[in-house]
C-alpha positions, -999 to +999 in steps of 0.1 A: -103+144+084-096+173+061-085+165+020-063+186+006-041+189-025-002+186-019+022+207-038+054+187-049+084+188-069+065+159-085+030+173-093+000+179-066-009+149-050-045+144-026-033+134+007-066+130+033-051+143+067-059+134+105-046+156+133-032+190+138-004+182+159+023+149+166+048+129+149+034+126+109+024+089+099+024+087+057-003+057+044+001+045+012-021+025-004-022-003-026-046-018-054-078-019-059-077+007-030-074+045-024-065+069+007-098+063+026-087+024+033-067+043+061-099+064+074-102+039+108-066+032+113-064+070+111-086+080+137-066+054+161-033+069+154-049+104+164-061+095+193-023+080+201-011+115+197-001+116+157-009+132+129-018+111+097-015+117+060-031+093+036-019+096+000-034+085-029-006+072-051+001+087-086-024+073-112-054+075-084-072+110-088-072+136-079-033+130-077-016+129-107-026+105-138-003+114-164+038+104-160+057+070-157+038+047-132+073+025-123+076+017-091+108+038-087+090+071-102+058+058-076+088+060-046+098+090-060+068+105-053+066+092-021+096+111-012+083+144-029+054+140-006+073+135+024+099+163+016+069+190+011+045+170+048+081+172+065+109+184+051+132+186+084+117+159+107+118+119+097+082+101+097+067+067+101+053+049+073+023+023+068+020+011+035+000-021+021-001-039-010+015-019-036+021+009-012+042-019+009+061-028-018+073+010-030+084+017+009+108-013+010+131+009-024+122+045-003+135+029+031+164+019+010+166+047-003+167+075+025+168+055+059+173+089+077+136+101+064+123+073+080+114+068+123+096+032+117+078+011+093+044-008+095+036-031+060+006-047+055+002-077+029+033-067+003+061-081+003+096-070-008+091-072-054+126-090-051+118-113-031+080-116-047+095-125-074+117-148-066+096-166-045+064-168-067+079-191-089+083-217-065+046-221-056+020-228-086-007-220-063+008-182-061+010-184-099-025-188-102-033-163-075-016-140-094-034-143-128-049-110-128-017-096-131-012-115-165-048-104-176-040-068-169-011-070-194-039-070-224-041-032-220-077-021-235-094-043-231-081-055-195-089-015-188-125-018-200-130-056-183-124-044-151-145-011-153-178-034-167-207-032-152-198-010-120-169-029-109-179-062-109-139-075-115-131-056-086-155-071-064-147-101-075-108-096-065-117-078-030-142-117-023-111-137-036-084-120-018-103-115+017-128-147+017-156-142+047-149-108+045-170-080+030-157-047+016-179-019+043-205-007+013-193+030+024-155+021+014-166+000-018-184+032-030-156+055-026-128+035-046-152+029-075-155+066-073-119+072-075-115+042-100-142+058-127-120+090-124-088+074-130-087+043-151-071+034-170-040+039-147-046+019-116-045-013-140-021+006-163+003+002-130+009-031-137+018-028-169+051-002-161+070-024-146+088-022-107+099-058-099+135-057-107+149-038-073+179-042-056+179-062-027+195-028-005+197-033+032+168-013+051+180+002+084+143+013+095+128-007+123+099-028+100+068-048+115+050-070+087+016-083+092+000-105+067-031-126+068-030-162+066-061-164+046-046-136+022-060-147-016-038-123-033-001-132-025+009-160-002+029-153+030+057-175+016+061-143-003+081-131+023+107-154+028+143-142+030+133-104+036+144-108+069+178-104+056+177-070+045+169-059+074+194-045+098+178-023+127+148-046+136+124-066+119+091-083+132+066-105+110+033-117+123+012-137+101-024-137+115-052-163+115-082-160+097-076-124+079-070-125+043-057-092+023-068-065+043-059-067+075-065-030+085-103-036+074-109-068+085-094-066+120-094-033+128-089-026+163-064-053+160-043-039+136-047-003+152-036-017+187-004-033+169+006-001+148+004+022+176+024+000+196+050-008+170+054+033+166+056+042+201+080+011+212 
């Protein structure tokens, strides 16, 4: 793995690359995550014959913290990325959480830029949203996202005492699972760098999108156990969908499903991109 800052029309954004050589798979994260979440998924997807770029979205340093933090300016970037990694030849794309929900818009957006899709644990924001209001349960799950909206002091509640609200998500969403020590250390580091944006994401808005039909071949995965967003979340996405579109929701895996079950997940991407 080699870091390295990315010159875009958009600013200069850290991307963590795998490979030399192959057809270029872009990660994008989600929250509270960075690049490295893809380090082990990575090294599979080499070893298939690609190359890998992991991206740490705007608001995560050392990409960019200042500028809008919508999710449409968060696809734009996306596409600045891809446009400077590949500017003639279309790539795959994994994303999860956040970074899932930003690829369904860029899909929409530029089908040609895109070969095939793997999303991990983010469903469509339309459909979130239409959906979460049917379920108190979800309602509940999704309290942090109300907390966050108290600006400073959210900021400075989640950044107390090393992290300890983070933690605290990473048990809820994934229970029986804990975050590798290794991985854990490196988000806090690129948390202390960046707050407040990663929180101050939730605060710019990005759930009103269009629900545009998505011609990129798309397998969704979530975990049954998932404490962050129910896999109800998903229903009616299907729809959009118009060149292929698999969902598998698996047993005992809550929010992380690349961590949790990795050689799982690794088999199942590298046969989804190479079908």
């Amino acid at each position: 793995m080699t870091f390295t800052q990315v010159p875009t029309s958009r600013g200069s954004f850290g991307v963590r690359c795998h490979g030399e050589t192959g057809e270029l798979v872009v990660c994008m994260h989600g929250f509270p995550d960075d690049a490295s979440t893809f380090d082990d998924l990575a090294t599979a997807l080499v070893g298939a014959g690609y190359r890998v770029a992991a991206v740490n979205l705007r608001g995560y340093a050392p990409s960019p913290l200042d500028g809008a933090l919508g999710l449409d300016d968060l696809v734009d970037d996306l596409l600045a990325v891809i446009d400077a990694l590949s500017p003639d030849a279309p790539v795959s794309l994994i994303g999860h959480d956040y970074g899932a929900q930003l690829s369904y818009p860029a899909m929409a957006r530029v089908p040609h830029r895109w070969r095939r899709a793997v999303l991990l644990a983010g469903a469509h924001p339309a459909f979130v949203q239409r959906n979460a209001k049917r379920s108190l349960r979800q309602l509940w799950m999704s309290r942090y996202i109300a907390f966050f909206q108290l600006g400073g002091y959210a900021d400075r509640r989640v950044a107390r005492h090393d992290f300890a609200y983070i933690e605290d998500l990473w048990r809820r969403w994934s229970p029986g699972f804990t975050m590798p020590a290794e991985h854990s250390a490196h988000v806090k580091q690129t948390l202390r760098a960046s707050m407040p944006k990663p929180v101050a994401v939730y605060r710019a808005g990005g759930f009103t999108v269009a629900r545009n039909r998505i011609a990129v071949p798309t397998l969704y995965i979530h975990g049954a156990d998932d404490g962050c967003a129910q896999a109800l979340l998903t229903s009616g996405q299907d729809t959009l969908f118009t060149h292929g579109y698999m969902t598998e929701t698996w047993d005992g895996v809550g929010h992380y499903p690349h961590l949790e079950q990795p050689n799982r997940t690794a088999a199942r991407v590298t046969g989804w991109l190479s079908s």
